[in-house]
Every structure is written in structure tokens, then in C-alpha cells.
DRENGUNU-819349 format. One record per residue: residue number from 0; residue in three letters; chain; x, y, z of N, C-alpha, C in turn. Coordinates in Angstrom, 3 decimals. Layout:
N
NUM|ALA|A|X|Y|Z|X|Y|Z|X|Y|Z
...
END
This chain:
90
0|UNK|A|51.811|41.650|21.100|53.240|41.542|21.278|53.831|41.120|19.930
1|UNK|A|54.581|42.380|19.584|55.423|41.604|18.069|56.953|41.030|18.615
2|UNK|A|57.625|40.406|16.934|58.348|40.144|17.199|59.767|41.219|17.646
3|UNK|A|59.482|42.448|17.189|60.180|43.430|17.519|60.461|43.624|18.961
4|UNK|A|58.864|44.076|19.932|58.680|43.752|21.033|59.640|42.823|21.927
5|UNK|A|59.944|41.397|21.458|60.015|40.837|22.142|62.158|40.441|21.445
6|UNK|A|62.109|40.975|20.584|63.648|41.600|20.514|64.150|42.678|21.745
7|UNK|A|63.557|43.127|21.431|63.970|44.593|22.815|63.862|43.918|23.492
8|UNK|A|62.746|43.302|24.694|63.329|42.577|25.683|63.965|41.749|25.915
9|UNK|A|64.187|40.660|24.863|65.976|40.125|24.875|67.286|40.896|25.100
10|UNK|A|67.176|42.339|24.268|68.277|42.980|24.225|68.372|43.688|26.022
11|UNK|A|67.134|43.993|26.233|67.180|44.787|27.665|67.695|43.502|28.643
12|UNK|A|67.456|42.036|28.653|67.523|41.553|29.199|68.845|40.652|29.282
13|UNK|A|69.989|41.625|27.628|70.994|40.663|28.007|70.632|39.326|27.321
14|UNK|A|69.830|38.768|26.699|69.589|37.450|26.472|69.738|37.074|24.896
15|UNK|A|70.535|36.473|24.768|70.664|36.039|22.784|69.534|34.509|22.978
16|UNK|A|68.575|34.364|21.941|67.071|33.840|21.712|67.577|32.965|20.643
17|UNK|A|67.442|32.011|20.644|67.050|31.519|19.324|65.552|32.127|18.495
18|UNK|A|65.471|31.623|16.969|63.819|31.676|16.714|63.094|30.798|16.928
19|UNK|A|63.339|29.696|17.675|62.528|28.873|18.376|62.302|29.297|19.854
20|UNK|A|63.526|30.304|20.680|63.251|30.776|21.931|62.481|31.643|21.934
21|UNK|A|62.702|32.396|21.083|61.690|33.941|21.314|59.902|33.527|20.347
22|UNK|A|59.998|32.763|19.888|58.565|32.363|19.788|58.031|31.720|20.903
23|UNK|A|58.591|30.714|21.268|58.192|30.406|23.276|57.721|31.350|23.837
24|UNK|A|58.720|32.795|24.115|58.853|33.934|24.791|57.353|34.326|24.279
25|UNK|A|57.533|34.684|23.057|55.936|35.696|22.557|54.684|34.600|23.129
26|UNK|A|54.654|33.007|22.650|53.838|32.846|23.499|53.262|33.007|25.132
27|UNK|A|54.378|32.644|25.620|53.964|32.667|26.792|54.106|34.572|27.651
28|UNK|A|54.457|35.186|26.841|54.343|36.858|27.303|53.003|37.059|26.549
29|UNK|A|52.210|36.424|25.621|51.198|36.571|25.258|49.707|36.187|26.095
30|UNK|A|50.216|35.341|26.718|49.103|34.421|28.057|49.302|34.919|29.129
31|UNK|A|50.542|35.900|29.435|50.848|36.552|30.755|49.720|37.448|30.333
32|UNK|A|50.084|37.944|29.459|49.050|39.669|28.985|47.470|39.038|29.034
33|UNK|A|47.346|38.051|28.289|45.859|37.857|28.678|45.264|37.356|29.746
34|UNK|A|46.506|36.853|31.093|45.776|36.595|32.183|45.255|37.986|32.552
35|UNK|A|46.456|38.976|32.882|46.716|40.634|33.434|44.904|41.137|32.917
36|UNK|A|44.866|40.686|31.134|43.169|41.493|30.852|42.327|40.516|31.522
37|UNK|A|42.204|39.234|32.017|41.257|38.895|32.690|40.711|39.525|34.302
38|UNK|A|41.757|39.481|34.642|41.991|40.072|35.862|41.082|41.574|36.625
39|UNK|A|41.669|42.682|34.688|40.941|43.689|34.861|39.287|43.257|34.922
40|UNK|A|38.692|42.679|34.199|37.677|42.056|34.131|37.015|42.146|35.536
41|UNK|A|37.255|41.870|36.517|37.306|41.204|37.963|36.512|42.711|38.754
42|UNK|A|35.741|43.057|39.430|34.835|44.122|40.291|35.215|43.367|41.355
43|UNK|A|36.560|44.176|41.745|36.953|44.244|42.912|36.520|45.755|43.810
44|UNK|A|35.636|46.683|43.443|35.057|47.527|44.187|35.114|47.080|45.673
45|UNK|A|33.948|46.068|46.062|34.034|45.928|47.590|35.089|45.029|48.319
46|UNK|A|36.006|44.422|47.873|36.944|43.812|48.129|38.032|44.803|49.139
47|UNK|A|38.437|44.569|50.681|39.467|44.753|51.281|40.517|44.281|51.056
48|UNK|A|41.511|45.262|50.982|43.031|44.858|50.918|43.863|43.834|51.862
49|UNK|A|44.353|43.254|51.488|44.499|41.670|52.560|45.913|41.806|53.013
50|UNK|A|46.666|43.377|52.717|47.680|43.999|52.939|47.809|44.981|54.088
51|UNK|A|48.468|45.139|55.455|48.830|46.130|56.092|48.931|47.719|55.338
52|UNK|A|48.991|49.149|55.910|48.948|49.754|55.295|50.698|49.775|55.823
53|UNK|A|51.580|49.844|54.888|53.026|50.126|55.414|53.281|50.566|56.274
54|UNK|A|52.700|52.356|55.584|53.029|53.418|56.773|52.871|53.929|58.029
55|UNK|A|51.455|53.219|58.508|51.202|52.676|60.108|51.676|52.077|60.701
56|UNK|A|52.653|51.180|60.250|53.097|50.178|61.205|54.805|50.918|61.413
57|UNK|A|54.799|51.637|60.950|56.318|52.453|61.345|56.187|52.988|62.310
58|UNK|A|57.397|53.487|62.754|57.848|54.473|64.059|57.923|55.888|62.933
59|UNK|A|57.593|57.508|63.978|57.998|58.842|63.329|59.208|58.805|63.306
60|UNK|A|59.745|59.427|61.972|61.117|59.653|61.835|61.489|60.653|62.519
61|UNK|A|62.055|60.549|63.478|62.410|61.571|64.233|63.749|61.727|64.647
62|UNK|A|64.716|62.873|64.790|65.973|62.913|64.443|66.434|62.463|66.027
63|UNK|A|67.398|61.451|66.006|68.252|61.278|67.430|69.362|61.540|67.982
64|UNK|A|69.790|61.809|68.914|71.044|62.226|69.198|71.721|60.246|68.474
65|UNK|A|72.937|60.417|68.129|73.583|59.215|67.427|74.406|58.698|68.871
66|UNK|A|75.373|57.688|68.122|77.051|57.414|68.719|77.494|58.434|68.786
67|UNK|A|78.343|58.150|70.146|79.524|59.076|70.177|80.619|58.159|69.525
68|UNK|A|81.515|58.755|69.689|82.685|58.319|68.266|83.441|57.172|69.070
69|UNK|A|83.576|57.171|71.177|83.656|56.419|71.668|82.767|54.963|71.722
70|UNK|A|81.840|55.099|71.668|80.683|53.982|71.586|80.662|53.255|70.511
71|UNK|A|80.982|54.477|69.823|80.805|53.763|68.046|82.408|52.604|67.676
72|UNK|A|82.947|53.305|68.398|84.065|51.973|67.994|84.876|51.465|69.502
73|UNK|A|84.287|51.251|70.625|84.596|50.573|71.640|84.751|48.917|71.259
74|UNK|A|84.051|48.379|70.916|83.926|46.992|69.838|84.915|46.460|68.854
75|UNK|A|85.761|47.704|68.380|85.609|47.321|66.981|87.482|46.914|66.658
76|UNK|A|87.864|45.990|66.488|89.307|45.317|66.878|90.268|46.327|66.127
77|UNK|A|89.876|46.973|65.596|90.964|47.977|64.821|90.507|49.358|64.499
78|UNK|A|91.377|50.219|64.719|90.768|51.746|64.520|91.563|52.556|63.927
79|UNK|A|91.597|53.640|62.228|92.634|54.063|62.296|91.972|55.330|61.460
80|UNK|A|92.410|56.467|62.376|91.956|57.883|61.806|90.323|57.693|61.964
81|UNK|A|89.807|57.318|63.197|88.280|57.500|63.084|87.589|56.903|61.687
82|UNK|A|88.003|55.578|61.693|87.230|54.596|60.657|87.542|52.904|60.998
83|UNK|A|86.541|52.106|60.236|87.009|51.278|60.864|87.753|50.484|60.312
84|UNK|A|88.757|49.485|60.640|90.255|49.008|59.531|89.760|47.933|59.662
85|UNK|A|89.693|47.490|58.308|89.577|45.782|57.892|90.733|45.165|57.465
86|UNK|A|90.570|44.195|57.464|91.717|43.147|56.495|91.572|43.400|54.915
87|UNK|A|92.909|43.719|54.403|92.367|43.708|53.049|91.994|42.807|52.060
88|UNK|A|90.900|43.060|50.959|90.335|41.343|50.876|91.205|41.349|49.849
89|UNK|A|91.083|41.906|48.629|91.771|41.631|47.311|92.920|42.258|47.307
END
């Protein structure tokens, strides 16, 4: 990680650094990166995922009949031209 490096992510991030901040920054984005290579290190081959698989636990997307335009605003304290009327905020 140079100091260039770690310019750009100030700039991406919006953030003005001192040169005492962004040496902090490089250190400690420097110990992030070498935890991340320890990690690879790690033979997780037989290791199970301790995660659900997402996409099993869903319902099929399957298309439904909706609201009718009655249902959809039986509720709703104000109605004007088939939408629903709020208070205006600003």
C-alpha cells in the first residue's frame, strides 16, 4: 500500500487526512491486508459453510393476480386520481 494508494481512498472516501492521518490509515490498511494473507493461508477444503444457502429458503417467484385498485386504497385517508395524497412535507 503506497502513499498514493491511500490518497485515492481519501479522495473516494470524501475524507481530507492529515500526514499524520493517512500514515495511521497505511498502517492499519497494512495489518488489514496482512490479516486477509493469513487467512488465505488457512485449508479450509473440508470445512462446511455455517451459512444457509439463500436461495432455498425462498418461495418460487411466481406471478400473482395483485390489488384491485378498490382494495388497494380502501384504507387509505385520501385518494386523488388513483394515487395516494399525502400531506405536503416541505
Amino acid at each position: 500500500m503506497t502513499q498514493i494508494d491511500i490518497e485515492k481512498l481519501a479522495k473516494l472516501s470524501r475524507l481530507t487526512l492529515s500526514e499524520a492521518e493517512a500514515a495511521q490509515a497505511k498502517d492499519r490498511l497494512q495489518g488489514l491486508l496482512k490479516l486477509m494473507e493469513n487467512l488465505k493461508e488457512l485449508d479450509l477444503k473440508n470445512v462446511e459453510p455455517m451459512v444457509a444457502d439463500a436461495a432455498s429458503s425462498l418461495r418460487n417467484d411466481v406471478p400473482e393476480q395483485g390489488f384491485s385498485y378498490q382494495q388497494a386504497f380502501m384504507n387509505a385517508p385520501h385518494e386523488e386520481n388513483h394515487h395516494f395524497a399525502i400531506p405536503k412535507v416541505i
